[in-house]
Structures are given as C-alpha cells and as structure tokens.
gemmi code that builds the backbone of each chain (N, CA, C; Angstrom):
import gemmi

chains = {
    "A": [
        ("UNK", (9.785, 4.492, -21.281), (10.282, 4.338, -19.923), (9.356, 3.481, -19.095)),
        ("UNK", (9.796, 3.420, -17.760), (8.822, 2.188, -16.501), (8.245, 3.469, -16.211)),
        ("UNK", (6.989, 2.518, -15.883), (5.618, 3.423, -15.452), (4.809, 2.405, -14.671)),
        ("UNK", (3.789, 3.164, -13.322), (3.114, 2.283, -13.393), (2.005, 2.794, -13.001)),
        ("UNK", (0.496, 2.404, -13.212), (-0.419, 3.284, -13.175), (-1.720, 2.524, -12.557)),
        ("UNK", (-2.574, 2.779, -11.267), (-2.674, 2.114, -10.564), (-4.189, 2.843, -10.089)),
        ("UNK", (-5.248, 1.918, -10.171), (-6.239, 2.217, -9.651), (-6.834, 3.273, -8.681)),
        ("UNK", (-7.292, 4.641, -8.843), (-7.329, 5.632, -7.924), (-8.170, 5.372, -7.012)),
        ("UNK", (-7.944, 5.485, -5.859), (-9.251, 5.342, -4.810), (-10.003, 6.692, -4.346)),
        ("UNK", (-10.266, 7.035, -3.328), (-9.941, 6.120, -2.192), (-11.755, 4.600, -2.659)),
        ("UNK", (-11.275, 3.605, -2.130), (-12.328, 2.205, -1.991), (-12.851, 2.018, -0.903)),
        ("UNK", (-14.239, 2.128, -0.413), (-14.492, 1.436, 0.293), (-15.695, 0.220, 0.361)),
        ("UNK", (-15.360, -0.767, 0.597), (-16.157, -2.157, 1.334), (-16.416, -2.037, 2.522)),
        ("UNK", (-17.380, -3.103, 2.196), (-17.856, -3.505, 3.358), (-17.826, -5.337, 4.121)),
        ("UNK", (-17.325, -5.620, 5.162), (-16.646, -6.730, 5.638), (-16.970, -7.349, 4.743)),
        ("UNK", (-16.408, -8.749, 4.418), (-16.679, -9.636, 3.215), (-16.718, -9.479, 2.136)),
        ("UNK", (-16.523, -8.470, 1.546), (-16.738, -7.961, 0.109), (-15.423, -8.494, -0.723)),
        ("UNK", (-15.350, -8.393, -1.866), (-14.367, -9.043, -2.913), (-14.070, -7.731, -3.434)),
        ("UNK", (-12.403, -7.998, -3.061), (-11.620, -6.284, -3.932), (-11.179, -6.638, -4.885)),
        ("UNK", (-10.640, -5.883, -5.399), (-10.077, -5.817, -6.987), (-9.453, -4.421, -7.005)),
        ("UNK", (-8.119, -4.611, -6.683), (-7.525, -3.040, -7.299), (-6.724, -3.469, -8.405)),
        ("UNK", (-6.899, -2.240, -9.467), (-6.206, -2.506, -10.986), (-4.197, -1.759, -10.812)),
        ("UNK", (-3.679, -2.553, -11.500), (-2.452, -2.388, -11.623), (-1.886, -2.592, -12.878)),
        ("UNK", (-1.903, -1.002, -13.756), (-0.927, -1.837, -15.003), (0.161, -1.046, -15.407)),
        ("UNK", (1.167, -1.510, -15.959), (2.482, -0.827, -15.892), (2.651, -0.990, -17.568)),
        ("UNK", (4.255, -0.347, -17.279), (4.989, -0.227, -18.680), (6.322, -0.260, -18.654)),
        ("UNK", (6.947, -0.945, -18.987), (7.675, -1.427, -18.739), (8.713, -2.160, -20.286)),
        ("UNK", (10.670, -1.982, -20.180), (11.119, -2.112, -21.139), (11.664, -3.449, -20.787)),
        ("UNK", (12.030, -4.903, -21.260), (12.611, -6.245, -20.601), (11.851, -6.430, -19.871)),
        ("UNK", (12.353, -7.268, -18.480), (10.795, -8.156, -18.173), (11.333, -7.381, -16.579)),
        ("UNK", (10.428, -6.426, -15.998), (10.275, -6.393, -14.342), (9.839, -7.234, -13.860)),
        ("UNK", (10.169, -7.086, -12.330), (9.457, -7.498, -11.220), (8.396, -6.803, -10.713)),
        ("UNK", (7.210, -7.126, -10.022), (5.892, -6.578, -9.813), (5.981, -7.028, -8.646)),
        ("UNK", (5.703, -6.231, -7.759), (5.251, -6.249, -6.272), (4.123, -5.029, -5.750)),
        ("UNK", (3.255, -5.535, -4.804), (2.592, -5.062, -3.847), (2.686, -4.690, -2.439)),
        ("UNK", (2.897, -3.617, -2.240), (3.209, -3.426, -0.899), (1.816, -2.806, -0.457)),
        ("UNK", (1.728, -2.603, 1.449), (0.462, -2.216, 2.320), (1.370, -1.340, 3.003)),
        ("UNK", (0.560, 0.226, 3.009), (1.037, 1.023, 4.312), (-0.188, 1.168, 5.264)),
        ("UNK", (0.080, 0.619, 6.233), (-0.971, 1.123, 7.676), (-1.005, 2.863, 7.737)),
        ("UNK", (-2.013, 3.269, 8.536), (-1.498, 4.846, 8.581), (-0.255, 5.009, 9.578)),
        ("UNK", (0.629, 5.834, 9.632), (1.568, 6.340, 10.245), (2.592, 5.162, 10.608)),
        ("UNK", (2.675, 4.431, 9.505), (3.607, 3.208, 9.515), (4.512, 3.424, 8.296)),
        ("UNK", (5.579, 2.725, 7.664), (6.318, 2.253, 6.426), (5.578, 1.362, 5.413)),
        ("UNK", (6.119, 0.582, 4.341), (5.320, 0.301, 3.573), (5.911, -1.551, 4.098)),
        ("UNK", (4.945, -2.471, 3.794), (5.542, -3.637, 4.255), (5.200, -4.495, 3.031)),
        ("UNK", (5.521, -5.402, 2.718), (5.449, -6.045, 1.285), (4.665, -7.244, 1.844)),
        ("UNK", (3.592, -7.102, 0.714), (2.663, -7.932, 0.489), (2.610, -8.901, -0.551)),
        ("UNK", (3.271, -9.073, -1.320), (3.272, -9.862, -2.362), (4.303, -9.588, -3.340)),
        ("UNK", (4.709, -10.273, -4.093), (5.874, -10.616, -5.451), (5.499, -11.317, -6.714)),
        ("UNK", (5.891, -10.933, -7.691), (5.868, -11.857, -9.147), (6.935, -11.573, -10.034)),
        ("UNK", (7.865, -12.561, -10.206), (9.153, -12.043, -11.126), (9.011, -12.398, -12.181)),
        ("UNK", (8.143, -13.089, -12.352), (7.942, -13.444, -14.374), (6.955, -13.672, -14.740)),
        ("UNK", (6.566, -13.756, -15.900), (5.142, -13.316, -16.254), (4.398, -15.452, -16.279)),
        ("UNK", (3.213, -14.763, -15.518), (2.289, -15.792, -15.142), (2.213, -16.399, -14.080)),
        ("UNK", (3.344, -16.102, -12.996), (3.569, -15.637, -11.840), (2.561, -15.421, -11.209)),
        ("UNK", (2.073, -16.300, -10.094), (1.111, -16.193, -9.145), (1.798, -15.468, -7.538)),
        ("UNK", (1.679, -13.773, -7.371), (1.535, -13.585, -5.590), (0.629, -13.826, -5.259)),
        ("UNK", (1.119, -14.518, -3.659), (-0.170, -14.336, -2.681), (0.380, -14.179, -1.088)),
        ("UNK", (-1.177, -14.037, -0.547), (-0.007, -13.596, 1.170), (-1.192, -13.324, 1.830)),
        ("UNK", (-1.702, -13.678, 2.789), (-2.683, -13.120, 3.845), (-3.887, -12.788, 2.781)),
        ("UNK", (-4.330, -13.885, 1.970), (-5.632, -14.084, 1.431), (-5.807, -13.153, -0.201)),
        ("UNK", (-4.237, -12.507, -0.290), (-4.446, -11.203, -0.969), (-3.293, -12.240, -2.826)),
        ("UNK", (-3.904, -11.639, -3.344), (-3.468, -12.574, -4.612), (-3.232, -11.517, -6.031)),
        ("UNK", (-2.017, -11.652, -6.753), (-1.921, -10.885, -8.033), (-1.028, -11.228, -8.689)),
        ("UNK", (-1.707, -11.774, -10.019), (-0.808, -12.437, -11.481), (-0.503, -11.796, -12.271)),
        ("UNK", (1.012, -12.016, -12.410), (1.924, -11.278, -13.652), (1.157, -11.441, -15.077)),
        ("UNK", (0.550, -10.720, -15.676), (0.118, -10.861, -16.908), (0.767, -9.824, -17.832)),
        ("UNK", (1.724, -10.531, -18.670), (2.621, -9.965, -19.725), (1.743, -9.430, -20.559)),
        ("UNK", (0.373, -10.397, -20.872), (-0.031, -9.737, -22.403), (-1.333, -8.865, -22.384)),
        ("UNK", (-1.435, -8.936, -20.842), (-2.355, -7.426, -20.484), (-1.542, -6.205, -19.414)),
        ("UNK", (-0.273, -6.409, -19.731), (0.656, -5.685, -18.740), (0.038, -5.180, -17.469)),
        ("UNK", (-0.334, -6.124, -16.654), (-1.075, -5.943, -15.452), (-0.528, -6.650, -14.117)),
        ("UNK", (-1.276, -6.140, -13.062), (-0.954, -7.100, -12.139), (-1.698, -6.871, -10.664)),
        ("UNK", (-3.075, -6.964, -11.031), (-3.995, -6.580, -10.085), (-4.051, -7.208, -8.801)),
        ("UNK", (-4.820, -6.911, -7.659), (-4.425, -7.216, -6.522), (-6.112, -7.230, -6.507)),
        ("UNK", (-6.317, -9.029, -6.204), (-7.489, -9.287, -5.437), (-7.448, -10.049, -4.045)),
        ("UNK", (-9.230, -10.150, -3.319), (-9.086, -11.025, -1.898), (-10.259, -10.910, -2.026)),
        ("UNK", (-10.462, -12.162, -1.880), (-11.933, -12.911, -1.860), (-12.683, -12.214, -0.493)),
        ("UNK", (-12.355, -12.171, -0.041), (-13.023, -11.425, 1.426), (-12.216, -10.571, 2.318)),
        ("UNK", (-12.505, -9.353, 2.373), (-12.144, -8.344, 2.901), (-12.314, -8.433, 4.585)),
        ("UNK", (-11.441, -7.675, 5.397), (-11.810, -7.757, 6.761), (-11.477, -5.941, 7.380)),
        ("UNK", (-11.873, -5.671, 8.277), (-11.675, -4.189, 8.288), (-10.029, -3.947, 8.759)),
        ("UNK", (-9.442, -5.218, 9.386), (-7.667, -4.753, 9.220), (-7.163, -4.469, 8.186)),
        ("UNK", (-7.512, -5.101, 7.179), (-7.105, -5.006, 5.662), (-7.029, -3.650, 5.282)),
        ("UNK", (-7.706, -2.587, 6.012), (-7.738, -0.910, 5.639), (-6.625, -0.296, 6.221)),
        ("UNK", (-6.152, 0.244, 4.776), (-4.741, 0.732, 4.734), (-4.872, 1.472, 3.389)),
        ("UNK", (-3.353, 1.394, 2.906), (-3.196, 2.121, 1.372), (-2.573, 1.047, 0.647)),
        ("UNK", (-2.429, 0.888, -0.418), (-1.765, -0.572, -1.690), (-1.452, 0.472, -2.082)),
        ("UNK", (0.477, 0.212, -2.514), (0.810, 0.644, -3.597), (1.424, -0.387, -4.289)),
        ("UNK", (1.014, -0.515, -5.772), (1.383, -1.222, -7.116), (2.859, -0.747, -7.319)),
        ("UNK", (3.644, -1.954, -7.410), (5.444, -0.848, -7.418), (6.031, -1.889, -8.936)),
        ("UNK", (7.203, -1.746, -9.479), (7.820, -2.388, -10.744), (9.406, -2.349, -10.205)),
        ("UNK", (10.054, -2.846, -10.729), (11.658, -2.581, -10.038), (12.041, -3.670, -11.529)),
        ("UNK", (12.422, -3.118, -11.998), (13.869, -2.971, -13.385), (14.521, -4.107, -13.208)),
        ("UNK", (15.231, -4.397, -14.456), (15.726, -5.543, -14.146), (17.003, -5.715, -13.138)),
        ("UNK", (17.816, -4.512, -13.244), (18.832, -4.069, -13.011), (18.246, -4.101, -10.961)),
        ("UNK", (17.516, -3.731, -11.042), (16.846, -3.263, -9.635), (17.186, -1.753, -8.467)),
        ("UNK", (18.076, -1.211, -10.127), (18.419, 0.577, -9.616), (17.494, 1.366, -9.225)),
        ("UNK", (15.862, 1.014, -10.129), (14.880, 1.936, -10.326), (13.502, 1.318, -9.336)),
        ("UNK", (12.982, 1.569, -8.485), (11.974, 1.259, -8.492), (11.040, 2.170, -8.691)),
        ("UNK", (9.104, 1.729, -9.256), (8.490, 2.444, -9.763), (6.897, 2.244, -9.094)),
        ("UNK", (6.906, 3.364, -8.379), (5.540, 3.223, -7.488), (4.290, 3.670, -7.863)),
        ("UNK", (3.285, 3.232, -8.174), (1.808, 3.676, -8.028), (1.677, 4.930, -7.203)),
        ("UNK", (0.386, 5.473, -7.362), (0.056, 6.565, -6.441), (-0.581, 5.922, -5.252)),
        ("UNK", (-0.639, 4.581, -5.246), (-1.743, 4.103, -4.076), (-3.078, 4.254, -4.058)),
        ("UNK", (-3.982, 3.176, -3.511), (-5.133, 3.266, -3.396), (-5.341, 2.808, -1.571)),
        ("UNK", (-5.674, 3.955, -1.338), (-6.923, 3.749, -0.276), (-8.103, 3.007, -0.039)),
        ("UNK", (-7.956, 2.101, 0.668), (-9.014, 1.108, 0.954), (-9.362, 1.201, 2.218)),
        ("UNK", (-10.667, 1.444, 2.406), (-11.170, 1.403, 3.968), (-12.436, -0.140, 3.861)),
        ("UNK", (-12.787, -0.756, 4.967), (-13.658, -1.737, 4.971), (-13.938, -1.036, 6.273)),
        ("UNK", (-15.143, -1.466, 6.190), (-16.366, -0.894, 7.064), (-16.683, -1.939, 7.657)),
        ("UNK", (-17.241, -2.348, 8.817), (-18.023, -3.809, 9.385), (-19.416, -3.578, 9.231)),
    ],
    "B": [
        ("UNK", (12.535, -12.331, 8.627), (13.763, -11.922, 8.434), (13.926, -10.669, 7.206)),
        ("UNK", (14.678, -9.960, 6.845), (14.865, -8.721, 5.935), (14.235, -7.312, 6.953)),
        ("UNK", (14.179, -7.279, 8.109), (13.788, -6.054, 9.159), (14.868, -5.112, 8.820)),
        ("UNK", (14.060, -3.903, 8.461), (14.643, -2.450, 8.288), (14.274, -1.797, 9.414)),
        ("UNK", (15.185, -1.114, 10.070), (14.516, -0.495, 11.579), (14.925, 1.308, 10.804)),
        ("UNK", (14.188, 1.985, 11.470), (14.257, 3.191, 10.934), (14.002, 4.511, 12.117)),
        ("UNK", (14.624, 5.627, 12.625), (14.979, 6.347, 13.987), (15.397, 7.682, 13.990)),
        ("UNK", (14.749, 8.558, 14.250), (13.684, 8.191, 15.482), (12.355, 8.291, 14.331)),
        ("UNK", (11.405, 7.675, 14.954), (10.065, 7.755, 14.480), (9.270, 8.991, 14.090)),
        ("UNK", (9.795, 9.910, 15.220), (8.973, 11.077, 15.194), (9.843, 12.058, 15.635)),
        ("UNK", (9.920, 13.292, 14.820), (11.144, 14.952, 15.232), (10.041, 16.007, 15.216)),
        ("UNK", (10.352, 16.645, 15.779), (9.676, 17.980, 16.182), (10.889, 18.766, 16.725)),
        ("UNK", (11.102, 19.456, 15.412), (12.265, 20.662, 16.129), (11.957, 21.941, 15.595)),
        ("UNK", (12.904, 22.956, 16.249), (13.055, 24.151, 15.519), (13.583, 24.418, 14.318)),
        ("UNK", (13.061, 25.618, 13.516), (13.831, 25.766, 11.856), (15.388, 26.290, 12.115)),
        ("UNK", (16.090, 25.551, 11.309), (17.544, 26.081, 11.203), (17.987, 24.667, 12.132)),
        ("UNK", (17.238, 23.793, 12.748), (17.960, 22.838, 13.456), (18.260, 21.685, 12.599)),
        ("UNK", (19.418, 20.879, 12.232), (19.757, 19.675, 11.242), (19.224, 18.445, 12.352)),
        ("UNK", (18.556, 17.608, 11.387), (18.158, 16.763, 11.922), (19.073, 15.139, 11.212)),
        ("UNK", (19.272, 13.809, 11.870), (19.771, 13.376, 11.368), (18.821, 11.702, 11.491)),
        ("UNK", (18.326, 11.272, 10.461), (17.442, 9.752, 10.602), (18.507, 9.007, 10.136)),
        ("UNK", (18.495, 7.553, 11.428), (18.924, 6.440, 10.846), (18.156, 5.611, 10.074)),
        ("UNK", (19.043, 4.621, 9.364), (18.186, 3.805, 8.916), (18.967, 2.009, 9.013)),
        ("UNK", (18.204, 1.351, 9.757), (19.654, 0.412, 9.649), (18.632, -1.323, 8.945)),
        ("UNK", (19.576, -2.063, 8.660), (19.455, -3.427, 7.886), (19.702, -4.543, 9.346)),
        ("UNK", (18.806, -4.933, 9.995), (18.628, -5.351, 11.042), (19.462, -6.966, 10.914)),
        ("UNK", (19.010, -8.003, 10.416), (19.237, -9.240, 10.205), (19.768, -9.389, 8.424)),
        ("UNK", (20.036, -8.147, 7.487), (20.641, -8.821, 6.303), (21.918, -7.638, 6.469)),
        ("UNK", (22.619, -7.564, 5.093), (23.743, -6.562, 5.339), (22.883, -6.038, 3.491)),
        ("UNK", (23.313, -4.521, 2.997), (22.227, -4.231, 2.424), (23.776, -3.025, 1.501)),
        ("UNK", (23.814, -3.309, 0.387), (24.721, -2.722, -0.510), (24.401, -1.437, -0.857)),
        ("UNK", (22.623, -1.372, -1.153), (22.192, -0.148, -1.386), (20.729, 0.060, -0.816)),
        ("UNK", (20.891, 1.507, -0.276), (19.710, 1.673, 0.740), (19.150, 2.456, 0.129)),
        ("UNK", (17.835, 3.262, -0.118), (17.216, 4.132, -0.743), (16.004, 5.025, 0.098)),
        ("UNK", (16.230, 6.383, 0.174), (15.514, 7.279, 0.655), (14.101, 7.741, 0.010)),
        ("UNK", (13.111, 8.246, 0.674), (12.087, 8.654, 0.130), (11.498, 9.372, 0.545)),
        ("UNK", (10.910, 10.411, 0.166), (10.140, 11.579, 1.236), (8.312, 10.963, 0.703)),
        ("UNK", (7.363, 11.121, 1.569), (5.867, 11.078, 1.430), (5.538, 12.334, 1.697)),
        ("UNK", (5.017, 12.647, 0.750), (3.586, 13.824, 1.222), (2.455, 13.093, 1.423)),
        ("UNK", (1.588, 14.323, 2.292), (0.209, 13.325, 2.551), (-0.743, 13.022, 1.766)),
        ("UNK", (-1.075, 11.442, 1.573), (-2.129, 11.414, 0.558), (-1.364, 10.800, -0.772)),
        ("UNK", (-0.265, 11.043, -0.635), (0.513, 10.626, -2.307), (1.842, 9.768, -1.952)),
        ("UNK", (2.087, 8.929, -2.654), (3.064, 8.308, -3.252), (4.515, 8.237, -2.528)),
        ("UNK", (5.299, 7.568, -2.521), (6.605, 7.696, -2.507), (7.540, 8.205, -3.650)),
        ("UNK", (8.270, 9.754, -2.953), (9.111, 10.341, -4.061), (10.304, 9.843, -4.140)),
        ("UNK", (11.353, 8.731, -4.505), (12.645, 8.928, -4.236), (13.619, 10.211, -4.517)),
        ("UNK", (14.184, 9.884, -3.255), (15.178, 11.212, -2.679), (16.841, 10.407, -3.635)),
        ("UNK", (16.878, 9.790, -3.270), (18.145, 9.378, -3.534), (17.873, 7.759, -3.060)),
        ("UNK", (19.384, 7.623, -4.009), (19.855, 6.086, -3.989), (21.275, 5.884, -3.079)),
        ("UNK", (21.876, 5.295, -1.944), (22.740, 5.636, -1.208), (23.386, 3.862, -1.233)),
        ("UNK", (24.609, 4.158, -1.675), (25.445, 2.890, -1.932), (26.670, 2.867, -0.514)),
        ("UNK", (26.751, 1.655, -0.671), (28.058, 1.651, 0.148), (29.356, 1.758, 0.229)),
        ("UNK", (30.011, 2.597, 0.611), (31.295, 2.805, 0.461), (31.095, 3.938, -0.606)),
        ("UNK", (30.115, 4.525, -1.009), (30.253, 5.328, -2.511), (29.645, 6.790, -1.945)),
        ("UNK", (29.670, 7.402, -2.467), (28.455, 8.723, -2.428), (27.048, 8.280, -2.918)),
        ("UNK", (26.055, 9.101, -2.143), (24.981, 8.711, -2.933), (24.507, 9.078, -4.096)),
        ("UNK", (23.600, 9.270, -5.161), (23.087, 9.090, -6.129), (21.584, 9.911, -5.578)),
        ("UNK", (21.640, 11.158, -6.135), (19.876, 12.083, -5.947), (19.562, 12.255, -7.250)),
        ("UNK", (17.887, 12.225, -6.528), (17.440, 12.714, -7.874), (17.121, 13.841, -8.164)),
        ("UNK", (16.538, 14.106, -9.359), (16.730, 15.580, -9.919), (15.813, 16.437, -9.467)),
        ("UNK", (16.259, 17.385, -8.672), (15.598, 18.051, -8.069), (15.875, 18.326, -6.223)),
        ("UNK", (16.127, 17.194, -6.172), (16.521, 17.144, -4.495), (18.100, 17.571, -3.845)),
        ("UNK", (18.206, 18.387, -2.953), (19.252, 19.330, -3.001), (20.306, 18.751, -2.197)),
        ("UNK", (21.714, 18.427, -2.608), (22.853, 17.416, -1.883), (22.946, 17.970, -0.884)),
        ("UNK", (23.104, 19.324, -0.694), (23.472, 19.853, 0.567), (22.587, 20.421, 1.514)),
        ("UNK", (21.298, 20.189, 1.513), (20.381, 19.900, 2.195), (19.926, 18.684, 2.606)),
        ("UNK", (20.134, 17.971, 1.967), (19.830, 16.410, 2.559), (20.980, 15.338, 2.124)),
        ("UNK", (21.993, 15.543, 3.481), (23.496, 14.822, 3.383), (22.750, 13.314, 3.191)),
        ("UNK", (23.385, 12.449, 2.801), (23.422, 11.226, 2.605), (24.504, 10.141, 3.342)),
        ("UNK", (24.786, 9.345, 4.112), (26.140, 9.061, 4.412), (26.086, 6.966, 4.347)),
        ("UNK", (26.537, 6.469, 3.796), (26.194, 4.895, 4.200), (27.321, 4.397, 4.276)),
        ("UNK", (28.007, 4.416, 5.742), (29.378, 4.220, 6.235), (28.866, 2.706, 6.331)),
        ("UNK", (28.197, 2.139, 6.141), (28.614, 0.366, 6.532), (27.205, -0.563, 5.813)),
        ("UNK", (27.652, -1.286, 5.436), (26.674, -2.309, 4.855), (24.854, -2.864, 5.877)),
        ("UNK", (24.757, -1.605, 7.000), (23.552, -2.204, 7.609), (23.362, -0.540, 8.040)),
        ("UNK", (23.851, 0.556, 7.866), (23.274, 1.719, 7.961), (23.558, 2.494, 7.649)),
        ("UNK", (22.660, 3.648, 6.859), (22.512, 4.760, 5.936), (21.744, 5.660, 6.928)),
        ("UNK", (22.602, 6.686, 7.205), (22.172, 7.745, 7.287), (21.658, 9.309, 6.599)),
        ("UNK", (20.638, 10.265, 6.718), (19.740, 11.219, 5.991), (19.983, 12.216, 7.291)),
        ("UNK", (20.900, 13.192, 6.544), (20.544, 14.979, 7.549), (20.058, 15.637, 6.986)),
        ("UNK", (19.050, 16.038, 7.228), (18.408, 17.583, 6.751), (19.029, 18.674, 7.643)),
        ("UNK", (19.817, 19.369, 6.982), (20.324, 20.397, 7.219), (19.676, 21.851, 7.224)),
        ("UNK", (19.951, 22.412, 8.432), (18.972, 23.708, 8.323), (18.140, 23.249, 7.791)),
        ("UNK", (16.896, 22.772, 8.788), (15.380, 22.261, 8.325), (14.668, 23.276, 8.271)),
        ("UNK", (14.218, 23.554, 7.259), (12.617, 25.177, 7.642), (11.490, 24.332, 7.783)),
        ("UNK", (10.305, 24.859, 7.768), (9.029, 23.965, 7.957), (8.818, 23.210, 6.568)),
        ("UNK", (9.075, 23.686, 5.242), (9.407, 23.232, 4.007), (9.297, 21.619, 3.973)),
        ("UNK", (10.577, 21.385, 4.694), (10.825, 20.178, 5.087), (10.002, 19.321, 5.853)),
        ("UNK", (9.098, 19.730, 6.255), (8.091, 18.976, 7.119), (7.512, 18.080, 6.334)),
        ("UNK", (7.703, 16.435, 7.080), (7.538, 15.222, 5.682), (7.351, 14.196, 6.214)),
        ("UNK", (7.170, 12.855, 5.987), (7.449, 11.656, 5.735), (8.433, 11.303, 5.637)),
        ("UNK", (9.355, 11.000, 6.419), (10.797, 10.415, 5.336), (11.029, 8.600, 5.750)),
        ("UNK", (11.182, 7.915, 4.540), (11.552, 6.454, 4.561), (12.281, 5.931, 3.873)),
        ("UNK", (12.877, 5.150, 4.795), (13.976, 4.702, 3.657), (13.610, 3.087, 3.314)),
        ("UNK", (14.696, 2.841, 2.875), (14.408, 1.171, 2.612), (15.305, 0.554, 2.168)),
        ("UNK", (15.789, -0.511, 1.886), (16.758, -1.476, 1.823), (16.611, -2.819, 1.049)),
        ("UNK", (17.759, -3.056, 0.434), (16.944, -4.421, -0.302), (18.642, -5.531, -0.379)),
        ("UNK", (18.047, -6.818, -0.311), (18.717, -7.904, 0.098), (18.983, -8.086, -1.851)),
        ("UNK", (20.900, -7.981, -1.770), (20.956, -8.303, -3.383), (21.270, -7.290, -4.344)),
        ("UNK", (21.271, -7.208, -5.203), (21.299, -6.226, -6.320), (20.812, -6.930, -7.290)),
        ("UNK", (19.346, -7.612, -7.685), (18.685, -7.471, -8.668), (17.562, -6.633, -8.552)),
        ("UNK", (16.812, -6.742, -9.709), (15.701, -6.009, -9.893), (14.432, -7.359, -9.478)),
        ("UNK", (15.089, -8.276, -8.952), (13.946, -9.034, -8.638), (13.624, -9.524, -7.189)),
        ("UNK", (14.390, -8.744, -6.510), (14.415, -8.677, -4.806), (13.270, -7.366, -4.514)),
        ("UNK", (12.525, -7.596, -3.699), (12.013, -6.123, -3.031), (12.815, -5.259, -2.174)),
        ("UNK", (11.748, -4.389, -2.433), (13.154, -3.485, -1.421), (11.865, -3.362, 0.213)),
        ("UNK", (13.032, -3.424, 1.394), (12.283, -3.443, 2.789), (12.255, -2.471, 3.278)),
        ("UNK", (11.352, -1.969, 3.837), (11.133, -0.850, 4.463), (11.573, -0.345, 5.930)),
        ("UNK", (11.757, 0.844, 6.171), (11.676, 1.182, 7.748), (9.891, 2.140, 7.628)),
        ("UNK", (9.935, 2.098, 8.997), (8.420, 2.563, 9.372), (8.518, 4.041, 9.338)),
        ("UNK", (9.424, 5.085, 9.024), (9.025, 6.240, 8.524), (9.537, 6.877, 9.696)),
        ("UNK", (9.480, 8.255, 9.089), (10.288, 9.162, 10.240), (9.094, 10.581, 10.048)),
        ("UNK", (8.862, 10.362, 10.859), (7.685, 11.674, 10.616), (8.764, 12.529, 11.322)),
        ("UNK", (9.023, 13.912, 9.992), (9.332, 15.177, 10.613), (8.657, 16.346, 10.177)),
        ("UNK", (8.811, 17.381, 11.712), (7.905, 18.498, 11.610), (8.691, 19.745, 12.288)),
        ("UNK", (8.777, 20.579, 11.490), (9.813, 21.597, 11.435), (9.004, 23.054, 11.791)),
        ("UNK", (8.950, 23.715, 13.057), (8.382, 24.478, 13.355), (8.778, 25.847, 13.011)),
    ],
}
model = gemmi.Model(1)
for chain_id, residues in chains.items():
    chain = gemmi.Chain(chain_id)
    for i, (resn, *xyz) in enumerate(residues, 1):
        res = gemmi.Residue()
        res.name, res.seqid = resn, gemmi.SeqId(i, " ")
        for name, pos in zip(("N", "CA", "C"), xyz):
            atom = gemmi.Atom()
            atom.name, atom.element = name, gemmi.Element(name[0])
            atom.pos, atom.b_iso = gemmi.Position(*pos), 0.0
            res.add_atom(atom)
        chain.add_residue(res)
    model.add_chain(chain)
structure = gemmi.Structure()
structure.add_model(model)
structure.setup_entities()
C-alpha cells in the first residue's frame, strides 16, 4: 500500500542554518509528492509539488526532488529565517488522486 | 488563485449542540472536497471524501450519523457534528482540489477549531 514516512521532529535552528527534513514514501505506479506548511492555528498551505520522478519543487527558497530510486523527497533551504517556523507535512496522492497520504509532520522552530 | 475559505474559524458550544462548518471553493468549482479532523501535535486523519451530487465516502471508523456530510454544489461542502460531546473537541479541515487527478494538490481551508464543553 501508499505510505509515507517522514522525519520526526520537533527541529530546531538557528537563523541561517541549512534544513533538511527527510521524506520517504511507498508507493504502487508513480504518485505525486507534495509539501505542505501549517502555521500554528492555521490550515495547511502548499509549499511545493513534484509529479514525476526527477522533478524539481521549489517555492520561497524551500526545494525537494522526486527521487524514484531512493523513494524520497526531502525538503531542503539553504537558509532558514524564524517565519519559516511552523510544521511540514510530507503528503503522496495516488494516481487516481482518491487517496491522499500524509506524514506525521515535523516541527521546525528557528530561533534568531 | 485555488482559495478554500473555511467557517466559522472557531465554535465553542454546549454538549448535545450540532454544529455545522462550511467549507467553500472560492475562485475554482471543486468535484470533490475532503474532510479531516487534527489532534494536537499529529497529523491529518481523513474523515471522509465528499463528492458532488453523491453521498459522501467515510472512513473506517468515523460515524455517518455523527458527522453528516452534505456537498449540494460544486464550491461547498458542508460537516455537522451532531450532538457534539467534548469527545469531539478538534481541529476540523477540509480541503478541496482543482481536477480529479492524483497529480493536482488538494487546497486547504484554515481549520475550524471546535470545543465542546
């Protein structure tokens, strides 16, 4: 079955620092991989997309490549800023796009 | 463009009172809308899948007649919690997606914080 299994946090940096949250799934035919950001006491807002493998997202400095043959799709940013602190969840959505499949989220706080 | 608006933001009622969240497709028209409850700290659970013109689609575990489903029109889906106890005290979000592939995202509303006294 789709799965997806996603770096536990909670993370914290400090301004400028280089993130790296891990994202790797499982998956039957080829998904779509997206990243979404929840603020606290907000919805989730989409941060990024990749529909086929080798697939470059990016969006507000934040970047993550479809890699088929490490079934991944990590979420980096060269430099962190303390808005950036929120929660990432790693999500998959089927080909069909009946199912979507969410991470537990990681917590990221940046500190100044 | 793809704005999910989602209402009211925040409930605070008494137990035994039905509460009812919109959820509407602001600037697209949206075939299938999808519910989700948050607990704190964790994940999005889907509640159900809510089509248009159809009945919705729950998942296993989540109770039809506690949480009506209704998506009378291609830009809003409505969620009643019926006879709410504190139980129910949650996160609820829905979301929406432009299309029917699996390669569209699905858009969010900003959540309905309810709290059931």
């Amino acid at each position: 079955g789709n799965s997806v299994t996603q770096m536990e946090g909670p993370v914290t940096l400090s301004e400028e620092a280089f993130l790296t949250i891990n994202c790797t799934y499982t998956a039957t035919g080829y998904p779509s991989l997206f990243w979404y950001v929840q603020y606290p006491g907000e919805g989730l807002q989409l941060l990024l997309k990749a529909t086929k493998a080798d697939d470059k997202g990016s969006n507000k400095g934040f970047e993550a490549t479809y890699r088929k043959e490490t079934t991944s799709f990590h979420l980096e940013k060269g430099s962190v800023q303390v808005s950036d602190s929120a929660v990432y969840f790693c999500a998959l959505s089927d080909r069909t796009g009946n199912q979507f499949y969410f991470g537990t989220g990681t917590s990221l706080t940046v500190i100044p | 463009g793809a704005v999910v608006s989602q209402h009211p933001s925040w409930v605070i009622c008494k137990s035994g009172t039905s509460v009812k969240i919109e959820c509407r497709s602001l600037d697209f028209q949206a075939t299938t809308m999808f519910w989700y409850r948050q607990f704190p700290k964790q994940s999005l659970m889907l509640m159900a899948t809510s089509n248009e013109g159809s009945k919705a689609t729950y998942e296993q575990g989540v109770e039809k007649d506690k949480f009506l489903i209704n998506h009378a029109s291609l830009t809003l889906s409505t969620l009643t919690v019926t006879s709410a106890h504190p139980e129910d005290s949650s996160f609820y979000i829905c979301s929406a997606r432009v299309g029917g592939y699996g390669n569209q995202p699905q858009h969010f509303g900003d959540g309905t914080r309810l709290s059931i006294l």
